[in-house]
N, C-alpha and C positions, 0 to 999 in steps of 0.2 A: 504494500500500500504506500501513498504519497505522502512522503511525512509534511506535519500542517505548516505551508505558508504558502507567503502570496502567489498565485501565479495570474499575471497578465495575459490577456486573450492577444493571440497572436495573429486570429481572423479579422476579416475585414469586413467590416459594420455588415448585416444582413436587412436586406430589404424584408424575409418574411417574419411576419409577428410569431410572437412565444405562444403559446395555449399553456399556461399557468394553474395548477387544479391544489389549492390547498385542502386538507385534510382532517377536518375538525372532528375528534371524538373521543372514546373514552382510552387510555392506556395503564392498564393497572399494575400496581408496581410489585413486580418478581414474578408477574405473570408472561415470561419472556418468551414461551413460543406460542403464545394466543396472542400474544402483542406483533410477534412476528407475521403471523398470521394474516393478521389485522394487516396492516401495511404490504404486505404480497396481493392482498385479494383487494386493497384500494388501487393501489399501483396500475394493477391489470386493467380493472375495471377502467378506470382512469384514462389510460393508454387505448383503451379501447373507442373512446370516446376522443381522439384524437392531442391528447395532452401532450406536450414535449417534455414537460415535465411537473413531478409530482410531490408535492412539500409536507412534509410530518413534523408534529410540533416538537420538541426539548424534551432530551432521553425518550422517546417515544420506545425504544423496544423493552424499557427497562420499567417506565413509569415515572413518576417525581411526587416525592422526594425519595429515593432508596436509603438515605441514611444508611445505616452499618450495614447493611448488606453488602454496599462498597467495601467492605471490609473482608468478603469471604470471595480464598479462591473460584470454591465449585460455580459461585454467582458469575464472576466474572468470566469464568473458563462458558459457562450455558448462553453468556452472551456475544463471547466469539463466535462459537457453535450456530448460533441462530443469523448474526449477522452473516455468516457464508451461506445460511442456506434461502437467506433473502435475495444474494446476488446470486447463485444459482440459479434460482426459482425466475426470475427478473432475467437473464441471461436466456432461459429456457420460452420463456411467454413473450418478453416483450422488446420489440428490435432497437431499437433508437430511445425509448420514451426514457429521461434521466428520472432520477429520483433523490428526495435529500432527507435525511431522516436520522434524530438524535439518538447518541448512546455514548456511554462511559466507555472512554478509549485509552489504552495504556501504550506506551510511546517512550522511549529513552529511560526506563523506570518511574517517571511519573504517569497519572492517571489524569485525564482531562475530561471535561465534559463537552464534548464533540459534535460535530452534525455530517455525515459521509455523503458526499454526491457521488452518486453509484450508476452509471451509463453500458448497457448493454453487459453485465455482468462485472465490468469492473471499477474498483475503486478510480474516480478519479479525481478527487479532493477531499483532503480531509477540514475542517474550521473547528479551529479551537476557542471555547470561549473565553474572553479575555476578562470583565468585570465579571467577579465572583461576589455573589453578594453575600456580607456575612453582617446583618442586623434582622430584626422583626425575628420573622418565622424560617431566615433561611442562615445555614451556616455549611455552604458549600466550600470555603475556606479550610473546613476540616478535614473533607477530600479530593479537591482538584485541585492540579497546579495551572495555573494562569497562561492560556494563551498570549501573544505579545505583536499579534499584527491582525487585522483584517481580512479575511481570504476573499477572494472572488474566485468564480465558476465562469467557465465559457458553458454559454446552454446554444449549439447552433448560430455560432457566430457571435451571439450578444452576452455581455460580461454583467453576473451578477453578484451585488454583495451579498454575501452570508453572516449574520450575526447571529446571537444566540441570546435570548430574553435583554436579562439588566445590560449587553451592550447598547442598544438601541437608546437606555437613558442614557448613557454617557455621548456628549458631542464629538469628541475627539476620536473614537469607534469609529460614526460616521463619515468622521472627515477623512480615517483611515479609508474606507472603504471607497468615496469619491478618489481621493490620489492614486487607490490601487485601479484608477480606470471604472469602478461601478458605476451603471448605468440606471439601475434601479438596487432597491434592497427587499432581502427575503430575511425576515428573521421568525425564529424559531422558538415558539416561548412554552414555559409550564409557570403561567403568573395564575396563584391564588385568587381567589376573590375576597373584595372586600368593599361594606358601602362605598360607593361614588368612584370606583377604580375605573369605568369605563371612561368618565370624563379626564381621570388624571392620562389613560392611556391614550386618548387620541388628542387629546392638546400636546401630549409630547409627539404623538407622527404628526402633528401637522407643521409646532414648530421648526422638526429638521427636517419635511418634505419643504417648506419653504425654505429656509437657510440652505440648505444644500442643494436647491436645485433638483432633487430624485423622488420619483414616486417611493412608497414605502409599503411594503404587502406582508401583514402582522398574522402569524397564525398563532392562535393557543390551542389545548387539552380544555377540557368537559372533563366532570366525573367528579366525585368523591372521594377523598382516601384520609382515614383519618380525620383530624379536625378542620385539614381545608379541603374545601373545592376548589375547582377550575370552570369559571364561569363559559370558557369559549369567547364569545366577544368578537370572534377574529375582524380584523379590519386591512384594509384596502384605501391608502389615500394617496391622489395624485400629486406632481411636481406641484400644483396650484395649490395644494391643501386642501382639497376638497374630497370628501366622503366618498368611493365610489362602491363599495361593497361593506357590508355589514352581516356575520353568520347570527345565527339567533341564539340567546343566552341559556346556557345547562342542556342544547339539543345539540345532535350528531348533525353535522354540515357540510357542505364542501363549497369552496368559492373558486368561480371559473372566472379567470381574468385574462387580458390577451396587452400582451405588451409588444408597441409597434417599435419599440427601437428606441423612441424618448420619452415616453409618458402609456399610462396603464388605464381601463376601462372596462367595463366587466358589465353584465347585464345583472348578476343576484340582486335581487333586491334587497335594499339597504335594510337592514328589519328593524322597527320603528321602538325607540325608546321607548321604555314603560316605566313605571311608577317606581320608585324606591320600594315599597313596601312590596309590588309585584315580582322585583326582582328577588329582595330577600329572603321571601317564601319560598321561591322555587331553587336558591340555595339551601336551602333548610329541606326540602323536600329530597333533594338530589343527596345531601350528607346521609341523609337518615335510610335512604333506598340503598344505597351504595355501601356504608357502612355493614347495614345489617347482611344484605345478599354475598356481599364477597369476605364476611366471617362466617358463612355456613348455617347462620340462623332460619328456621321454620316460619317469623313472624315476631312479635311483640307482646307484650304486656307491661299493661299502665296502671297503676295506680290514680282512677279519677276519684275526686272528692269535691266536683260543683263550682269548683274555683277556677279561674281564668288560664293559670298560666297551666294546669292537667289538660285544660279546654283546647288548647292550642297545638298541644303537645301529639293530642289523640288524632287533630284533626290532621294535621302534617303524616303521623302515621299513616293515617287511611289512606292520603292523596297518595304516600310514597309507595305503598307495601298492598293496599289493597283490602278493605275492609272484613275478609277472608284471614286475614295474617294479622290481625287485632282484635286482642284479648284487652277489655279493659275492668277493675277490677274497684269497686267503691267500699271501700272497707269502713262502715262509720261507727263514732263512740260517743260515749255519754253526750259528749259534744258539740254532735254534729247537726246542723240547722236541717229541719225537715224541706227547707229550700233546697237546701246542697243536695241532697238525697234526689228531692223529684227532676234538678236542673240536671243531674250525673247521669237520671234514668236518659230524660230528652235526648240530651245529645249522643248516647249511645245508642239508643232507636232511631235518632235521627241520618246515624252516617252508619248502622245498620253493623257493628261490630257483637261480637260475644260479649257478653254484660253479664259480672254475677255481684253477688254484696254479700260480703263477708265479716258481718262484728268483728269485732274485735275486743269487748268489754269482756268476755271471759277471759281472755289474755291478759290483758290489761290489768284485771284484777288477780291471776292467775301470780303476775309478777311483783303486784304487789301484796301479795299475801309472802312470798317465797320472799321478800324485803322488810319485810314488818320489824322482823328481829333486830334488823343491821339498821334499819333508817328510826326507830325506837327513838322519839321527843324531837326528834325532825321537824321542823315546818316542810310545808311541800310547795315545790320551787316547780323550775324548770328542769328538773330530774324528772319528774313525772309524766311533765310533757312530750321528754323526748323517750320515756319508755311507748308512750304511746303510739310514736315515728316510729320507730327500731321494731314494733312488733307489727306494722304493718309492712316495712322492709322485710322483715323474716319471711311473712305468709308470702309477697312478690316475689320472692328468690326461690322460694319452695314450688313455687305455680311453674317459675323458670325451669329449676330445675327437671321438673317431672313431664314438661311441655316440650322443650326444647327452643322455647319464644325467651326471646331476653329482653331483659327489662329495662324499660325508659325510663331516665329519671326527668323530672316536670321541673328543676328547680331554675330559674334565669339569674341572667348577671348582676341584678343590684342585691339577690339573695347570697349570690357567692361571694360578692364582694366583702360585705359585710358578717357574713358568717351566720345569716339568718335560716339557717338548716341544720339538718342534724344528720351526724355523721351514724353511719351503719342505718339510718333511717330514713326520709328520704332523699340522703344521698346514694340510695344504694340501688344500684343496678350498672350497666355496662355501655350507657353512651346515653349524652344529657343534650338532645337537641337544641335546646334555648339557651343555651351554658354562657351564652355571648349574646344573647338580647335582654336589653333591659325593661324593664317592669314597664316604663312609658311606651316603648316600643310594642310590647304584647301587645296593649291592645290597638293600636295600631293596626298591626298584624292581623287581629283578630277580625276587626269591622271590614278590612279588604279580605279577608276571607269568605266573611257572610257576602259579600258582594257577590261572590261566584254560583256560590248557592247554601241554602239555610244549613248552618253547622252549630253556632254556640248561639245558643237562648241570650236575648237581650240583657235578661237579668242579671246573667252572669259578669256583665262589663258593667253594670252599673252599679252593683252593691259593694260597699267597702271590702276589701281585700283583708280575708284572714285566715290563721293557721289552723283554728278550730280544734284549738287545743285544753284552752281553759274556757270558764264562763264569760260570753261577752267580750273575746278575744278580737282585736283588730290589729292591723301590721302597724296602725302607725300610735299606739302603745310604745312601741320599743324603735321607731325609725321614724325619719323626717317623713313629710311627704314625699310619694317620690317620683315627681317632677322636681322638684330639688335634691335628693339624693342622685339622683340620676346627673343631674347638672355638676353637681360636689365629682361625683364618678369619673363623669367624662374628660373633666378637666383636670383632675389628679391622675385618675390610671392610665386613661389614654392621650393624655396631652401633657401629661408631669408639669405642671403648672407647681410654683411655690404657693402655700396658703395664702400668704399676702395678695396675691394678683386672683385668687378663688372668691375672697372676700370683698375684692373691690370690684366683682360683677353684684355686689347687692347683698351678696349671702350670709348670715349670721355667721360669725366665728368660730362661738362655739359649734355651733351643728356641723361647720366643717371639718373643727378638729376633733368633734363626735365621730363625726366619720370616716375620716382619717383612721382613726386610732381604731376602728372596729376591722377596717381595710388591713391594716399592720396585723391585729392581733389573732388574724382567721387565715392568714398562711397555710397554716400546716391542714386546713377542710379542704381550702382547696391543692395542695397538693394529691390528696386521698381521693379526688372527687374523678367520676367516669369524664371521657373526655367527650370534646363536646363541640358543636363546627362555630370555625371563626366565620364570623361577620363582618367585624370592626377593624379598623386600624391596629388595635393590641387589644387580643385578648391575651385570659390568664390562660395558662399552660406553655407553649410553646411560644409566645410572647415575650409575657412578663414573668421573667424568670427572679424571682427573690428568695434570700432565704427565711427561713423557718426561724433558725434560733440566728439573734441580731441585737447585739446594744445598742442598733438607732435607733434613732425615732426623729422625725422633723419636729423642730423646734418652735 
């Protein structure tokens, strides 16, 4: 193979245009000869369909993010393996049509993260990527060593650049790739979702399809792994900056573009912005399908209890998994409002899933007869409370257990922040879809839900919000409101603002250093807690990484 650098096209500009087919869809990671798969039979298809050539997003054979699996021979040895038997396969079906397509590439003793343009069977350029990005959710610094130039491809006379995701933000990449002769650019991405990421992404193609004079032809991955998704998005913008393709967001796509020599245009239809709250549902849908289908699970079960953020929780289930593969489960106590009871029944006749109800007061009382002895002149606190959590945890993980359906937990990000759950109770089960939406945002979410069609009773958004734990229990007993919570939230976890500047948007002091100090002191719940898809700019888990035990504190 070619080892990575520049090479300039030595052909002579070509009158006929590119057929350009990028490739938007799932690649899942260590799934490397279904991934292979996958890219042999676009290819073809592709080619068949008159492509010259065929674009796959960032580590496409491998998936993103592989983390430590870059670490193991066999992984790496399965992905040589797979890559000869793409250019085979490609050598064998398809004459002419190129193809470019990411994977972790090992080279002089280092490993790089790569993209191979591969023409009738043989390598013939390798691009290595040059900005590694090591903040947020990525630390590919761990395992790749740094490419150090721009590569360009001759496709048929015409020379294009190759970049690979975070190059594309850096200008000097670009400008790399204009000096090495590009004529246009192809870059190759596995970018995350996160609110408002498609505006940040196309004001950055348009400012360097302007500055640099080059159309710019953007692919991403779709799909769920773990706590992020991959929105797709993919985009298409010409030398003028203007829009000319747009794939559709969390679907399988492909975009046909035809590049004449100096500028790009393409017939897909641009597919037309939707709502903030439209898009973040349908990443939250795609986490939770994806999650559960590619760990082997049967379906789900929830713990509803009448309350907004179970409500939401369930409904996301049913859109993702299919009201067939949701079990939901109303466990009620002393407690619990004969509201909650009939709103749990609603919605679960409403979206048509398995519904049983399960007391819990024999438990309840079961443990605390078995503590009598030990908690003996006790007042009774929030121990009691959270026996009452833990034992509806338990009966959820038993239903799991003997089902095969694993369990959602209901709890969102102004409850994790602050520590307002209970550990082994409901925090317990194996992936926390709302884990990164916050309590204002629910309902949000919720009312563009009903829009689509009737799922959570009105009621349920409009009664105070509570754990239904003691008598006459409400959330904001023990927390601000939380339109202000949320506000404290945003601007401390996800925008590290000092109190001082927190404060001087209006907000009480102490309720900030109230919640501060609950933020600091609930660490170690969210370390424990199921993991759970990002939304935001930083969420907790692979975000915000802090420790547990820490003699700070902001002063």
């Amino acid at each position: 193979m070619n080892q990575s650098k520049t090479v300039k096209s030595t052909a002579t500009a070509s009158t006929n245009p590119l057929h350009i087919v990028m490739v938007q869809d799932v690649f899942q990671v260590g799934d490397i000869k279904n991934n292979a798969d996958k890219i042999i039979d676009a290819a073809i298809s592709a080619s068949q369909q008159g492509a010259d050539l065929v674009v796959f997003p960032e580590l496409a054979l491998v998936g993103y993010p592989p983390e430590d699996l870059l670490h193991r021979g066999g992984f790496l040895a399965q992905t040589k393996k797979q890559c000869l038997r793409i250019q085979q396969a490609l050598k064998n079906s398809i004459a002419d049509t190129g193809v470019i397509f990411g994977l972790p590439y090992e080279h002089a003793g280092n490993l790089y993260n790569a993209a191979l343009y591969v023409r009738n069977g043989d390598v013939k350029q390798i691009c290595f990527k040059q900005s590694l990005p090591n903040y947020s959710v990525f630390d590919e610094v761990r395992y790749f060593a740094a490419g150090h130039d721009s590569a360009v491809i001759d496709v048929k006379g015409h020379t294009l650049g190759v970049l690979i995701c975070e190059d594309v933000w850096q200008a000097d990449c670009v400008q790399q790739s204009k000096d090495n002769g590009a004529e246009a650019i192809i870059v190759l991405n596995a970018s995350p979702f996160h609110i408002n990421k498609h505006a940040e992404r196309l004001e950055i193609l348009k400012d360097h399809a302007k500055q640099f004079d080059l159309p710019i032809m953007y692919l991403n991955m779709i799909g769920g792994q773990d706590e992020l998704v991959f929105d797709g998005d993919s985009l298409a913008v010409n030398k003028n900056a203007e829009l000319v393709a747009r794939a559709q967001v969390f679907e399988a796509d492909t975009i046909d573009i035809i590049f004449d020599g100096s500028d790009i245009s393409s017939q897909h239809v641009v597919a037309a912005e939707e709502s903030s709250e439209a898009v973040i549902y349908k990443a939250l849908v795609t986490g939770v399908r994806d999650f559960v289908h590619q760990n082997g699970f049967t379906g789900v079960v929830i713990g509803l209890s009448g309350g907004v953020d179970s409500a939401l929780t369930l409904v996301i289930a049913v859109d993702a998994l299919g009201a067939e593969n949701v079990h939901a489960v109303m466990m009620p106590s002393r407690y619990t409002a004969d509201m909650s009871l009939s709103d749990a029944e609603e919605e679960a006749e409403t979206l048509g899933v398995q519904y049983d109800v399960i007391a819990i007061e024999d438990v309840f009382n079961s443990f605390l007869t078995t503590l009598a002895p030990v908690f003996k002149g006790a007042e009774a606190d929030t121990t009691e409370e959270n026996i009452q959590a833990r034992s509806r945890g338990l009966l959820l993980m038993a239903i799991s257990n003997k089902t095969g359906k694993m369990v959602l937990t209901t709890g969102n990000k102004s409850e994790m922040a602050v520590g307002y759950a209970t550990l082994y109770g409901d925090m317990c089960g194996g992936f926390a879809p709302i884990k990164d939406v916050c309590k204002t945002l629910v309902y949000k979410l919720c009312h563009y839900r009903n829009t689509l069609s009737e799922a959570i009773p009105e009621r349920v958004l409009t009664r105070p919000p509570t754990a239904e734990l003691r008598e006459n229990q409400c959330d904001q007993d023990s927390l601000p409101e939380y339109d202000v919570l949320d506000r404290i939230l945003e601007l401390s976890v996800e925008q590290d603002k000092p109190i001082d500047e927190i404060v001087a948007e209006g907000i009480d002091r102490e309720t900030v250093l109230q919640v501060i100090t609950m933020v600091q002191r609930n660490e170690h719940k969210r370390r424990q807690s199921a993991p759970g898809i990002r939304i935001t700019r930083r969420a907790f888990g692979r975000d915000r990484r802090y420790p547990i035990t820490s003699g700070y504190r902001r002063k």
